[in-house]
N, C-alpha and C positions, 0 to 999 in steps of 0.2 A: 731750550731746556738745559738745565744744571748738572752736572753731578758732584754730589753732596759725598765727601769718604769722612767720616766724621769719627772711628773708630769704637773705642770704648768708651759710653756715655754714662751719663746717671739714667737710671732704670727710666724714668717717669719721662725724661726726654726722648726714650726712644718713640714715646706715643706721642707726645705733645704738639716736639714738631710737625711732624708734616700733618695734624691737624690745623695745627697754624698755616702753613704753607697751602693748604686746600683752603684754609678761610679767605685766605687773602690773594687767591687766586695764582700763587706765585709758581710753575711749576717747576718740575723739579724729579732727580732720583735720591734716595738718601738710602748711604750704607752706611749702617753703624752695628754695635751688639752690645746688650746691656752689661754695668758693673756686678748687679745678682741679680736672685734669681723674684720673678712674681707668676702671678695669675691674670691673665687678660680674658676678658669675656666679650661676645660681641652686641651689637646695642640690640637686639633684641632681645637677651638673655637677662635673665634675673640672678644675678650673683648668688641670693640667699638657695633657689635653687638647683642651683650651680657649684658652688665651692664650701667643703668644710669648713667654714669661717674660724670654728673655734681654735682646730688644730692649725689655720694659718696663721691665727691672731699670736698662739703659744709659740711657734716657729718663728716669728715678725717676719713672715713672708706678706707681700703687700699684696692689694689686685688692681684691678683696673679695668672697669666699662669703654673701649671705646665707641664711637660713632657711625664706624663700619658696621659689615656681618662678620657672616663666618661663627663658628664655634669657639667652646674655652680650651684655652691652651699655657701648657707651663714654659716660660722663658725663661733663659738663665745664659752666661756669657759663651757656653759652647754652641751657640746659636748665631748668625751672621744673619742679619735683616735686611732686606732691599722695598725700599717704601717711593713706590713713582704715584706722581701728581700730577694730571693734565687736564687743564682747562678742555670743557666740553666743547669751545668753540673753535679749538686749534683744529687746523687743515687736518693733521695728520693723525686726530686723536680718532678712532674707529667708534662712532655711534653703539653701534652692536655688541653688548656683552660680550661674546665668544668671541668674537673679533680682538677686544680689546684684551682680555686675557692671553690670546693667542699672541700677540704683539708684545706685550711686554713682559709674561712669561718668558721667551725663546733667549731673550738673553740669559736668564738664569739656567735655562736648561745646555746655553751654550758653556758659560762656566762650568759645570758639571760633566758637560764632556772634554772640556780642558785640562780637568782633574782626573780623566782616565775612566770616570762613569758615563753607563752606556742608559740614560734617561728616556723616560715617558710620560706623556701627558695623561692623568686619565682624569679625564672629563669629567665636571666644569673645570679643577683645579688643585689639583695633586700632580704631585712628582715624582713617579715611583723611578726606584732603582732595582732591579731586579725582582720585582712585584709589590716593593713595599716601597710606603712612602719615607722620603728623603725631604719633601717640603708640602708643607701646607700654606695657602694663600686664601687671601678674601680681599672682600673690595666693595663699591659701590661710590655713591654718589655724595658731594659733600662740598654745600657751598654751590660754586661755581664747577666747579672740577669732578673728574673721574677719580680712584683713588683706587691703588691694587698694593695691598702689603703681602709681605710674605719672607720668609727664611727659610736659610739650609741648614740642615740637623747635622753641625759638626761631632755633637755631643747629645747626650738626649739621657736623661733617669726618669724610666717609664713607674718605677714603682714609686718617685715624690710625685711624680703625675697623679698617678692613681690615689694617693695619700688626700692630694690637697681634692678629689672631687669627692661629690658629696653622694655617698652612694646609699640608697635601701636597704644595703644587707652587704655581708663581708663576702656572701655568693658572688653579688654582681662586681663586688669590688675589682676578687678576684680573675673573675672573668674580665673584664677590663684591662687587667695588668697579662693577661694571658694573652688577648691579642692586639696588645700593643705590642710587647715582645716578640711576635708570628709575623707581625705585618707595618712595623716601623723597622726602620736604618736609619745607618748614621753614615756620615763620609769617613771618619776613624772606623767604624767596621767595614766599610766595599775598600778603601785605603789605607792600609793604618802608618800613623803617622805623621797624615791629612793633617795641618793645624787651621784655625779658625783664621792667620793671618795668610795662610794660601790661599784659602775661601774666599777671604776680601778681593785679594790680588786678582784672583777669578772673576768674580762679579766686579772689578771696576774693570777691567780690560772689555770685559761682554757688555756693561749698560753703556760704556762711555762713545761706544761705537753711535747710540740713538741719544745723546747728547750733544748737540752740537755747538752747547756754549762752552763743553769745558768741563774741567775740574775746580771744586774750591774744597778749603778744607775748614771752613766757616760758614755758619749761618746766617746772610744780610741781618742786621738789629731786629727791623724790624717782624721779624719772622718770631726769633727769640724773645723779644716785648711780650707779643700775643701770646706765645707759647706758654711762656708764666701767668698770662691774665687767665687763659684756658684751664691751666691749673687748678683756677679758684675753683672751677664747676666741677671739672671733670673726676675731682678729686671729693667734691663734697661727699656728706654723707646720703641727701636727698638725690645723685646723680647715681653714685652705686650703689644703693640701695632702691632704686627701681624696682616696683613690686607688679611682678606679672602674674598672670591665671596660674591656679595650683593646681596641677593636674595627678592624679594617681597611677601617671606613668615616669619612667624614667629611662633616658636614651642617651648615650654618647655614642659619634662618630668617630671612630679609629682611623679610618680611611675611605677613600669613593670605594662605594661597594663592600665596605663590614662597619655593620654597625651593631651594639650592644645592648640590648633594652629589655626592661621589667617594669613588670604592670602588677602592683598592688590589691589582692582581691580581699575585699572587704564587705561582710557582713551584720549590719548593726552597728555600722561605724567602726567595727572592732576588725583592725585587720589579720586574716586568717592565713594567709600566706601570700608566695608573689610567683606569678608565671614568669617565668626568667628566658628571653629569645638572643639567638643571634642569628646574624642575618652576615652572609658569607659570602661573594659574587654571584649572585642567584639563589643558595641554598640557607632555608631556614631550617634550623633547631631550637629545641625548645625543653624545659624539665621547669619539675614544679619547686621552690624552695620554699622550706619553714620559715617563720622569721628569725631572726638571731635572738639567741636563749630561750627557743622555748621551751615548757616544761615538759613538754609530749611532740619529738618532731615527728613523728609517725603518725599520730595520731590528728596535728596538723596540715601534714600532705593529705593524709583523706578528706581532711575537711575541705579541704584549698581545691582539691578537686569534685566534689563533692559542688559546692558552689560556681567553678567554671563548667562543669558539663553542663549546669542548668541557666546559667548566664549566658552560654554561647550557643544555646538551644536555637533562640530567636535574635533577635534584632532589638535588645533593648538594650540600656545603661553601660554595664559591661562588653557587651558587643562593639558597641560604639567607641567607647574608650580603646580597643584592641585595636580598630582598626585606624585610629589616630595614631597610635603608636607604631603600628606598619610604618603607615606613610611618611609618620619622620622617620622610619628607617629606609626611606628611599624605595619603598616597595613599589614597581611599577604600578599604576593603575588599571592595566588591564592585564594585568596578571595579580591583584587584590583577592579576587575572587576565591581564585584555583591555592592560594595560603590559606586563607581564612578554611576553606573546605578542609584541605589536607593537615593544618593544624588541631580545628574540630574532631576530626577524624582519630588522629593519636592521642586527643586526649580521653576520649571516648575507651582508646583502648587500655589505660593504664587503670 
């Protein structure tokens, strides 16, 4: 295995290669960080879902479906990327999910204590620094190979975040932008000072240790060929615009263990308001919001509730949809129950 220190790229390279480099089995570490800034979403995500197109179309901020999971996330060059590729049949690659994360994580979390931060894993795949996350990663399967990408937030603007996703209501917007700011860092806030090219320095001293071919600060062609052929797809219009189930919920993850979500209630097709939850290391909250502009928002919180005390009466439509929207919030399974009850409960009382 390689490592790749490849610096400041063009955006669209940061994703391409080491799609190329998974296709072709090649493995590899690759540290780079983009020239601006985009939107990347993971392939099971629906862009149109997903991201304010129009306002990113107005901005010329670009996106990008890749092939991986994981959630959408805003990149931009205060961001240091470390993307490892290993063949599923290398001796040394770990079968087991957790395993593998844990492996090729620990470099980056050794960089990060080289930089004087005191790191944590919280499970499957965040990096907090003093409880908030400093790095998000994903991964999976591709081709022949394993694939785990991820960065550290030397830089981070939580509210073009919030800008480019595509929210139900300036409620959840804002709530959104409220805990990312509670529960994202940056290495320029635990350091200030911190530059993205100490970062580097960091993460090649830490991956180059599980390298043992070396450094290069080139791409083989052949890596590069495909990279551009991948381009054609990956870039089309039928690739991201991938049109997935529409649901009348809406959920971003902030971090393992807070996640943000609003569920649409609709009467007649006509939507009356939106139960708006956040979900906190354990603790649920929850308030009812009008939609944006309406002409009576008082008179729409009664209705919005009015419609969920008797939607979450039983077990039908709305019920169901509520409790889909738990479980992308990470809601344990067997503690579903004892939320759905206790959420019931307070809405009853309002």
């Amino acid at each position: 295995m390689r490592l790749y220190s490849l610096g400041e790229i063009d955006w669209k390279d940061t994703q391409l290669i080491y799609h190329a480099m998974a296709h072709l089995g090649h493995e590899g570490v690759v540290i780079c960080r983009p020239r601006g800034p985009y939107f990347c979403v993971g392939f099971h995500q629906d862009v149109r879902q997903e991201l304010a197109l129009e306002h990113l179309k107005a901005l010329g901020v670009p996106y990008f479906r890749r092939e991986t999971g994981g959630g959408t996330v805003r990149l931009d060059r205060g961001q240091v990327f470390y993307q490892i590729v290993v063949r599923r049949d290398d001796p040394g690659c770990p079968p087991n999910p957790e395993r593998f994360y844990e492996r090729y994580l620990q470099p980056a979390m050794d960089a990060l204590v080289k930089l004087g931060l005191g790191a944590i894993v919280a499970e499957p795949n965040d990096i907090l620094v003093n409880g908030k996350k400093v790095s998000g990663n994903g991964g999976g399967d591709m081709g022949d190979c394993k694939v785990l990408v991820g960065d550290i937030l030397v830089d981070f603007d939580a509210a073009k975040m919030c800008q480019g996703l595509r929210c139900p209501t300036e409620a959840f917007r804002a709530a959104c932008l409220r805990n990312m700011q509670e529960n994202i860092t940056t290495v320029d806030a635990e350091r200030p000072g911190t530059t993205v090219e100490d970062v580097e320095r960091a993460l090649w001293t830490a991956y180059l240790k599980v390298c043992s071919d070396g450094e290069s600060m080139a791409m083989p062609p052949e890596v590069l060929s495909l990279a551009k052929e991948l381009g054609t797809k990956l870039l089309s219009k039928d690739w991201l615009t991938f049109s997935g189930p529409v649901h009348p919920w809406r959920r971003v993850k902030v971090r393992e263990g807070v996640h943000v979500g609003v569920l649409s209630v609709e009467e007649k097709r006509t939507v009356l308001g939106h139960l708006q939850l956040e979900f906190h290391d354990g603790t649920l909250g929850s308030k009812v919001i009008p939609p944006d502009r309406a002409k009576d928002p008082d008179r729409a919180v009664r209705e919005t509730l009015r419609v969920l005390k008797a939607g979450l009466a039983g077990d039908g439509p709305l019920m169901k949809d509520l409790r889909r929207l738990l479980h992308e919030m990470d809601i344990p399974k067997d503690r579903m129950d004892g939320y759905v009850k206790d959420l019931r409960a307070s809405i009853e009382t309002l």
